[in-house]
C-alpha positions in Angstrom: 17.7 -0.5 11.6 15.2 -2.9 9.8 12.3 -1.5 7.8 9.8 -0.7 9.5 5.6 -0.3 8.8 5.0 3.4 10.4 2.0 5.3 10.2 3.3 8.1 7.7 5.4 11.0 9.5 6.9 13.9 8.2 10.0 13.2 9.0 10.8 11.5 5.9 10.0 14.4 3.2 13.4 14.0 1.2 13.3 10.5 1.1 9.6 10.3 0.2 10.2 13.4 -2.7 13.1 11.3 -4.1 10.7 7.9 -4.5 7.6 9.9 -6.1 9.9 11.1 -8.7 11.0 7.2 -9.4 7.6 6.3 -9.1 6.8 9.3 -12.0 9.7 8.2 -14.1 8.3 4.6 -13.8 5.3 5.2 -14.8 3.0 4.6 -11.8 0.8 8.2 -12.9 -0.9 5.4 -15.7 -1.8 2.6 -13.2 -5.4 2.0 -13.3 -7.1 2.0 -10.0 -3.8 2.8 -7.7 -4.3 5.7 -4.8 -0.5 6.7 -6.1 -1.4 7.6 -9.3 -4.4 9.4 -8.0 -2.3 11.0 -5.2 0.6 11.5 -7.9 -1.9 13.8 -10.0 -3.3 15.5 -6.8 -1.0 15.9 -4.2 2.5 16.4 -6.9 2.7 20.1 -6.6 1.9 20.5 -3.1 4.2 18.3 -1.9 7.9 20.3 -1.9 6.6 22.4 0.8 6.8 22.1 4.2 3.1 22.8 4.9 1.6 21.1 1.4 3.6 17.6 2.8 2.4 18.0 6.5 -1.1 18.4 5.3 -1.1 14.8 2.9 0.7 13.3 6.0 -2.5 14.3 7.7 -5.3 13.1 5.4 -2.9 9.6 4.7 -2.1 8.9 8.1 -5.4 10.2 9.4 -8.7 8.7 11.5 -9.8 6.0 8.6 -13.1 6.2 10.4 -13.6 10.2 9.1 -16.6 10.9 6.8 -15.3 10.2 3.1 -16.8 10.8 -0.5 -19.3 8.7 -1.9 -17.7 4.9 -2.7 -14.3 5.5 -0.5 -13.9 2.8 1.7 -12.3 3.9 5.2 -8.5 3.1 4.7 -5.1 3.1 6.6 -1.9 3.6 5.4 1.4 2.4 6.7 4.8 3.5 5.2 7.6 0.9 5.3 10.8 2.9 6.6 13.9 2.1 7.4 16.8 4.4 8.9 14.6 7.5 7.9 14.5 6.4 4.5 11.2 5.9 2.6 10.9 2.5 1.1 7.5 2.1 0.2 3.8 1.9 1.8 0.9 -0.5 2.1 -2.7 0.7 1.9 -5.4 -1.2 3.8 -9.2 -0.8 2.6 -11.4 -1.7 5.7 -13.9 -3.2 3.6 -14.6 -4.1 0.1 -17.0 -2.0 -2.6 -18.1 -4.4 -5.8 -15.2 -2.7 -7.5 -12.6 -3.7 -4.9 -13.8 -6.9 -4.8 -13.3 -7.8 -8.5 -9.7 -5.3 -9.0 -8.6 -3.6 -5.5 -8.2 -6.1 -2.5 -7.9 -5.2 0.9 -4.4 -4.4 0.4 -2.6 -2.4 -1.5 1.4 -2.3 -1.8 4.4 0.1 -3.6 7.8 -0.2 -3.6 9.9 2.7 -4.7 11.6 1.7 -8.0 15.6 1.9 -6.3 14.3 -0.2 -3.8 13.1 -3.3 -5.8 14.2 -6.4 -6.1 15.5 -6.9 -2.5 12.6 -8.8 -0.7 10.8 -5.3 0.5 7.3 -6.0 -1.1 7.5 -9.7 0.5 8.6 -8.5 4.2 6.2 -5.4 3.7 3.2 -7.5 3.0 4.2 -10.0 5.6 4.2 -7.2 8.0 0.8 -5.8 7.0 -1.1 -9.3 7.2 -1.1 -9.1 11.5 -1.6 -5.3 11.4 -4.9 -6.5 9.4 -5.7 -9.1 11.3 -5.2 -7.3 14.8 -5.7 -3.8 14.1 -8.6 -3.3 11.6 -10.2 -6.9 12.1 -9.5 -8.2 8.6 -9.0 -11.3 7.2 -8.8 -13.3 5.5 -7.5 -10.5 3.7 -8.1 -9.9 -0.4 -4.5 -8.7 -2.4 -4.9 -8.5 -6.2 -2.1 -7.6 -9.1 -2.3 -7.6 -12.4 -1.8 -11.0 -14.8 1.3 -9.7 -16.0 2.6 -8.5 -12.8 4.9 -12.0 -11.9 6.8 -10.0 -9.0 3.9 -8.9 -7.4 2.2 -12.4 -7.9 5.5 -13.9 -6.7 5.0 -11.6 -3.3 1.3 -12.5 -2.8 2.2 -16.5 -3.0 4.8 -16.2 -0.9 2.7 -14.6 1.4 0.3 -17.4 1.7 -2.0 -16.1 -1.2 -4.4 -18.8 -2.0 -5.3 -17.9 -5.9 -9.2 -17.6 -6.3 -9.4 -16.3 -9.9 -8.7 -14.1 -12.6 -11.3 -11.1 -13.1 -10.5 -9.3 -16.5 -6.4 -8.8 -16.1 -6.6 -8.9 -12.0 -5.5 -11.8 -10.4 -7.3 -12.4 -6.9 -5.9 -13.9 -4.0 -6.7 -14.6 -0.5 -4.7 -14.9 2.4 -5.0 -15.8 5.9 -3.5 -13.4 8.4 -1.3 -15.2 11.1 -3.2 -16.0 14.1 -0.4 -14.1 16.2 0.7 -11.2 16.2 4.3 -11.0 15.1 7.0 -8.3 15.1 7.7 -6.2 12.4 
């Protein structure tokens, strides 16, 4: 089966154990601004158990219109699946605070680190563009990476990002979400 955006299920605990440790081992804990690092240092210990993974299945996958702390944009996340494997996820920020403006987007993307290097990130984000267009009313639709980041900036541009600028080491790009919806 082809990968698939899915709103995040716990059906795919083994899988999604096996990509947090590759996304530990490469590092993604130091990532400035990234929800994984954050949820890495949070959510880590809790998430062998049965009952510590169902309950982050519930607050990711949960109502993005639900009350929030101070400067946390309502959000949605999506995990890209295929045959009951986790592959990776895409996090959409309903709007935009200064900060996400200048480093964060709209759109947020990870690829586990076995799964690179295949064209996931590119179909993933292609994916998410008429899920944000559609679903949550957004676009066009702000992605960011960092200046050194050439895969990621490779993804965005072949996803239609239009570069706007370069804000301290974040490149910003927009991109118009197809005016169709497509399939996945």
């Amino acid at each position: 089966m082809s990968p698939q955006l899915i709103a995040p299920t716990v059906a795919v605990h083994d899988s999604f154990l096996a990509a947090m440790e590759e996304f530990r081992a490469d590092g993604a804990e130091q990532v400035p601004y990234s929800n994984l690092a954050r949820e890495l240092s949070t959510w880590a210990t809790r998430w062998p158990t049965a009952a510590g993974f169902a309950e982050y299945v519930d607050m990711v996958g949960g109502t993005p219109d639900e009350e929030r702390p101070d400067g946390v944009v309502p959000r949605t996340t999506r995990w890209w699946v295929a045959d009951g494997s986790y592959l990776g996820r895409v996090t959409f920020r309903h709007r935009l605070t200064d900060e996400l403006l200048h480093y964060g987007g709209h759109i947020g993307y990870a690829v586990r680190p076995g799964a690179r290097r295949r064209g996931h990130a590119t179909a993933m984000l292609r994916a998410a563009l008429p899920i944000a267009r559609h679903e949550l009313g957004i676009d066009p639709v702000l992605v960011t990476c960092d200046h050194t980041n050439t895969g990621s900036r490779r993804v965005i541009e072949a996803c239609g990002g239009i570069f706007e600028d370069q804000r301290g080491e974040r490149l910003r790009y927009w991109i118009h979400a197809p005016a169709t919806a497509t399939g996945q």
